[in-house]
LOZA-925664 format. One record per residue: x, y, z of N, C-alpha, C, CB in turn; residue number from 0. Coordinates in nm, 2 decimals. Each point is the difference from the previous one (the first is absolute). Glycine has a CB too. Example, Ala and Ser with C-alpha at 12.3 -4.5 7.8 and 13.67 -1.06 7.14 Angstrom:
2
<site <1.32; -0.57; 0.78>; <-0.09; 0.12; 0.00>; <0.09; 0.12; 0.00>; <-0.19; -0.12; 0.12>; 0>
<site <0.15; 0.23; -0.19>; <0.09; 0.11; 0.00>; <-0.08; 0.11; 0.08>; <0.12; -0.06; -0.22>; 1>
END
This chain:
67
<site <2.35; 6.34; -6.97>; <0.09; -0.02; -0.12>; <-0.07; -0.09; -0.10>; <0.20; 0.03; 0.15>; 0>
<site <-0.19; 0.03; -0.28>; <-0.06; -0.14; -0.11>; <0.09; 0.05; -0.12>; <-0.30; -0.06; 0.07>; 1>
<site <0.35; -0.04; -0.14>; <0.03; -0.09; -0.12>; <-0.05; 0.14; -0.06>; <-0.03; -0.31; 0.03>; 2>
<site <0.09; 0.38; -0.13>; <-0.02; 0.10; -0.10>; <0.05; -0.02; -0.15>; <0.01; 0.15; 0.21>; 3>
<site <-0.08; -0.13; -0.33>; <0.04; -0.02; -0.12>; <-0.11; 0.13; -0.05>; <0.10; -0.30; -0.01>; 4>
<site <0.02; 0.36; -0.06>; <-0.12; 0.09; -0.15>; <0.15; -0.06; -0.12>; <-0.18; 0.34; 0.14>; 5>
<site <0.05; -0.31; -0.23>; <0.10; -0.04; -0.10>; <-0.11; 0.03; -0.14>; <0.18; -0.23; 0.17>; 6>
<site <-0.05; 0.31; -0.26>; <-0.10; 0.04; -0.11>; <-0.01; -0.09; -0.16>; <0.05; 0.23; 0.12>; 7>
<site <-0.17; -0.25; -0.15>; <0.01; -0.11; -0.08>; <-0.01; 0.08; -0.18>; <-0.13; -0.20; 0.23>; 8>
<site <0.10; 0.16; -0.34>; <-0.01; 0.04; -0.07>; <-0.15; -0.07; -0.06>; <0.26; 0.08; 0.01>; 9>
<site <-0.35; 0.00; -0.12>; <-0.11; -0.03; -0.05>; <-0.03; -0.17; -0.02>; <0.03; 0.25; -0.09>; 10>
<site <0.12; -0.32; 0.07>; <-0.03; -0.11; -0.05>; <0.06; -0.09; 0.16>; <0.01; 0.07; -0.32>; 11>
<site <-0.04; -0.01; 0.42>; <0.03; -0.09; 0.11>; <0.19; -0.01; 0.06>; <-0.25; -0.15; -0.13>; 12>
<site <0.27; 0.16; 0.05>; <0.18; -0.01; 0.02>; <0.05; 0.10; 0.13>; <0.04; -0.03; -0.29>; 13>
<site <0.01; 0.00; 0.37>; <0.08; 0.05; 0.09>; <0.13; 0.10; -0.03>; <-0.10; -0.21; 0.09>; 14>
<site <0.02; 0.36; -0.10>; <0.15; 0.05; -0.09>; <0.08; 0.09; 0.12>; <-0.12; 0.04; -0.29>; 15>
<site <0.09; -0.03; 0.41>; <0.12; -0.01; 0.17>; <-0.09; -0.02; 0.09>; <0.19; 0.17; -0.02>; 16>
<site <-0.14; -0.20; 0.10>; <-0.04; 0.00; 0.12>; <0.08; 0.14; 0.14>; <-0.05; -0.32; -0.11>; 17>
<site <-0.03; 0.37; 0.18>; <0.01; 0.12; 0.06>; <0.02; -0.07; 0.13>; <-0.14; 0.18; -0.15>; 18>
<site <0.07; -0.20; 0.20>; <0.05; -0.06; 0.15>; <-0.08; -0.16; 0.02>; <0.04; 0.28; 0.13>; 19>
<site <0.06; -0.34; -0.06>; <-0.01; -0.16; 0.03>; <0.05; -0.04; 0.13>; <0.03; -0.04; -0.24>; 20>
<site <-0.07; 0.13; 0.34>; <0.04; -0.04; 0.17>; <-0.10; -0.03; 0.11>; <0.18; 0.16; -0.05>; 21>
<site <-0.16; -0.21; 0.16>; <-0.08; 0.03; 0.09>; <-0.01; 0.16; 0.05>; <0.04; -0.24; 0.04>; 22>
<site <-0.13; 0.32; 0.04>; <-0.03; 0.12; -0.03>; <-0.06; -0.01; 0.11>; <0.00; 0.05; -0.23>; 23>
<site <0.00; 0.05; 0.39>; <-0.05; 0.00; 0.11>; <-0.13; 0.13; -0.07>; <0.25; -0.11; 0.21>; 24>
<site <-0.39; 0.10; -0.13>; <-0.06; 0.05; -0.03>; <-0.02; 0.14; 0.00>; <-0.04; -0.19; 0.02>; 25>
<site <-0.04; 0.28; -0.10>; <0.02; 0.17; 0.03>; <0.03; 0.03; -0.21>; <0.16; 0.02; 0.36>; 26>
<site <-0.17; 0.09; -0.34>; <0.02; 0.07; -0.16>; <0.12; -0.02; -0.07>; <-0.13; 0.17; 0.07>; 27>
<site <0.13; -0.24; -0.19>; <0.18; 0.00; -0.04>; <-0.04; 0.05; -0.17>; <0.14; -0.27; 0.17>; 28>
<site <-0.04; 0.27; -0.22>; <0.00; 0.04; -0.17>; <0.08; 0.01; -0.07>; <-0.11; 0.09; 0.03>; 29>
<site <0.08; -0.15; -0.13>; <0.06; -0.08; -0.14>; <-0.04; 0.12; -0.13>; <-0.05; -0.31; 0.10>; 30>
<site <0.18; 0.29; -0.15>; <-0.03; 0.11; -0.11>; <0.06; -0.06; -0.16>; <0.03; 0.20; 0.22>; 31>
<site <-0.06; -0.24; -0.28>; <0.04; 0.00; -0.19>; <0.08; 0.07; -0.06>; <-0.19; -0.05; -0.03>; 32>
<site <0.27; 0.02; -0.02>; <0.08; 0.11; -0.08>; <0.00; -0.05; -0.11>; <0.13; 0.09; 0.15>; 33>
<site <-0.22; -0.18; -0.23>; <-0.04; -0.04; -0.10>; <0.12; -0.07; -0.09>; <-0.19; 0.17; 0.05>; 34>
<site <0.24; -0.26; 0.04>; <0.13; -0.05; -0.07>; <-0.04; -0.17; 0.04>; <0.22; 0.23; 0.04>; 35>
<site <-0.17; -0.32; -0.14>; <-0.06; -0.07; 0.05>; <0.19; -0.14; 0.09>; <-0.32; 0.09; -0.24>; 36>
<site <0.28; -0.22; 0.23>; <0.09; -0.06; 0.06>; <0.13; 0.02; -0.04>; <-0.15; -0.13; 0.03>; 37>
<site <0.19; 0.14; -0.13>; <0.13; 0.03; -0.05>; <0.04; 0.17; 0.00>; <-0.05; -0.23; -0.16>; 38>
<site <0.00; 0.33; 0.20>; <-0.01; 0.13; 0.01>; <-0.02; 0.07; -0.12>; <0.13; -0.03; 0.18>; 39>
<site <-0.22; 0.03; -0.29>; <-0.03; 0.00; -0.11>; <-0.09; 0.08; -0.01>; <0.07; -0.17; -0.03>; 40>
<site <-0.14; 0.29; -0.01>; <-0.13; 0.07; -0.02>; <-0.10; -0.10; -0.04>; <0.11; 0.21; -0.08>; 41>
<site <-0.17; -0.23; 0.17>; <-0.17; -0.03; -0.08>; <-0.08; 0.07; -0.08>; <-0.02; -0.08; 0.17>; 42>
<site <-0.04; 0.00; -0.27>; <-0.04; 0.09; -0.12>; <-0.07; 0.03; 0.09>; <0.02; -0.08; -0.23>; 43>
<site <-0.13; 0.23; 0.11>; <-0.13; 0.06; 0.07>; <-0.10; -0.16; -0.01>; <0.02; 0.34; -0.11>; 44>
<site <-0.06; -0.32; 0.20>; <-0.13; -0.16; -0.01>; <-0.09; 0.06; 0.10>; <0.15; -0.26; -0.02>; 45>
<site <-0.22; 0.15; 0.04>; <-0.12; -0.04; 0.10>; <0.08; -0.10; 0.11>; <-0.22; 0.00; -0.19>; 46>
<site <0.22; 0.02; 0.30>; <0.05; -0.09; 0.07>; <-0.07; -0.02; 0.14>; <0.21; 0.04; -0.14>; 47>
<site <-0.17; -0.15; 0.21>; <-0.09; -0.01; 0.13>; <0.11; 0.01; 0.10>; <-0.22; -0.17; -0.09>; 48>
<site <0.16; 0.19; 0.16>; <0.07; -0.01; 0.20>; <-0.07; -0.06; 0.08>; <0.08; 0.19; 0.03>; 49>
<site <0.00; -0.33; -0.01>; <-0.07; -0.10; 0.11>; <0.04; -0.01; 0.15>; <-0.02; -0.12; -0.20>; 50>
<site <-0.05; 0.15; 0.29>; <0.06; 0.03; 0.12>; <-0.05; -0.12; 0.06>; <0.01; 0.26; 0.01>; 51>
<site <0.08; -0.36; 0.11>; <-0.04; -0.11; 0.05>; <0.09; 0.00; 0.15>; <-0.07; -0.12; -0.25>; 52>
<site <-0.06; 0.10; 0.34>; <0.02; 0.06; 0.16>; <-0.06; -0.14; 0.03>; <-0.02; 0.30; 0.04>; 53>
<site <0.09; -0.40; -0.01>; <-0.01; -0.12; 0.05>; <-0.13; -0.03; -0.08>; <0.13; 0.03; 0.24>; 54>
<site <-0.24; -0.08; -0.21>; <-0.14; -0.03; -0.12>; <-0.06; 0.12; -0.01>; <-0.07; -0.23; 0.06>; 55>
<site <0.09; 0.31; -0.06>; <-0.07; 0.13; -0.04>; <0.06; 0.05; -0.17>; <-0.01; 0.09; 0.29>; 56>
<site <-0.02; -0.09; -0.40>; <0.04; 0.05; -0.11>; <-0.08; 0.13; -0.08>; <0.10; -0.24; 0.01>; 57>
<site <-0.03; 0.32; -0.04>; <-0.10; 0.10; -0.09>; <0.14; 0.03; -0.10>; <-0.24; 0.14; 0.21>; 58>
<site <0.16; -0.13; -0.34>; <0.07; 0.07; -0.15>; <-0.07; 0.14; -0.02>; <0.03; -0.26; -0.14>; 59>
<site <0.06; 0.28; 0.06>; <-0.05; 0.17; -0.05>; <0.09; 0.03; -0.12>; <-0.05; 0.11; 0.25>; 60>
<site <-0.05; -0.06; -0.37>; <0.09; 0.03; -0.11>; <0.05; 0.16; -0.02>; <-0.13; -0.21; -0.11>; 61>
<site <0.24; 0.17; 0.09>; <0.10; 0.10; -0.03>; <-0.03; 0.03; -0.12>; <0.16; -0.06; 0.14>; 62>
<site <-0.12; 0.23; -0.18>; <0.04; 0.02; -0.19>; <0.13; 0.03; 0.02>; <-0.21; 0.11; -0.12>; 63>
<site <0.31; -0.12; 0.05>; <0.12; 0.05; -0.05>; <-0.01; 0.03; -0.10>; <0.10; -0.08; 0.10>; 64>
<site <-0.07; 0.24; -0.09>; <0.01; 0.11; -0.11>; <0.20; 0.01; -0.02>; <-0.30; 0.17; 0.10>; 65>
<site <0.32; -0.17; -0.20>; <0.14; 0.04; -0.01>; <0.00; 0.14; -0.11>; <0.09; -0.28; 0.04>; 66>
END
């Protein structure tokens, strides 16, 4: 089991939701975007990142949103 956070940020760093924030026993799981952000709002089309964090393990990955 470890501590799990992805959470998608926007070009300028800002936290615009967070997707999952639990502990998480190990094996395949998945998180999916529906491109809305904290308040349930369409995110504009941007550049955005996905930061995944598995106890000290972290990797990002940029997203595009096309609208």
């Amino acid at each position: 089991k470890s501590h799990v956070t992805m959470r998608i940020y926007d070009v300028s760093g800002r936290s615009i939701r967070t997707l999952v924030n639990k502990i998480l026993p190990g094996g395949k799981h998945q998180a999916m975007w529906d491109g809305k952000d904290k308040a349930g709002r369409n995110a504009a089309s941007n550049i955005y990142f996905c930061r995944l964090q598995i106890g000290s393990f972290t990797s990002t990955e940029r997203l595009i949103l096309l609208r």
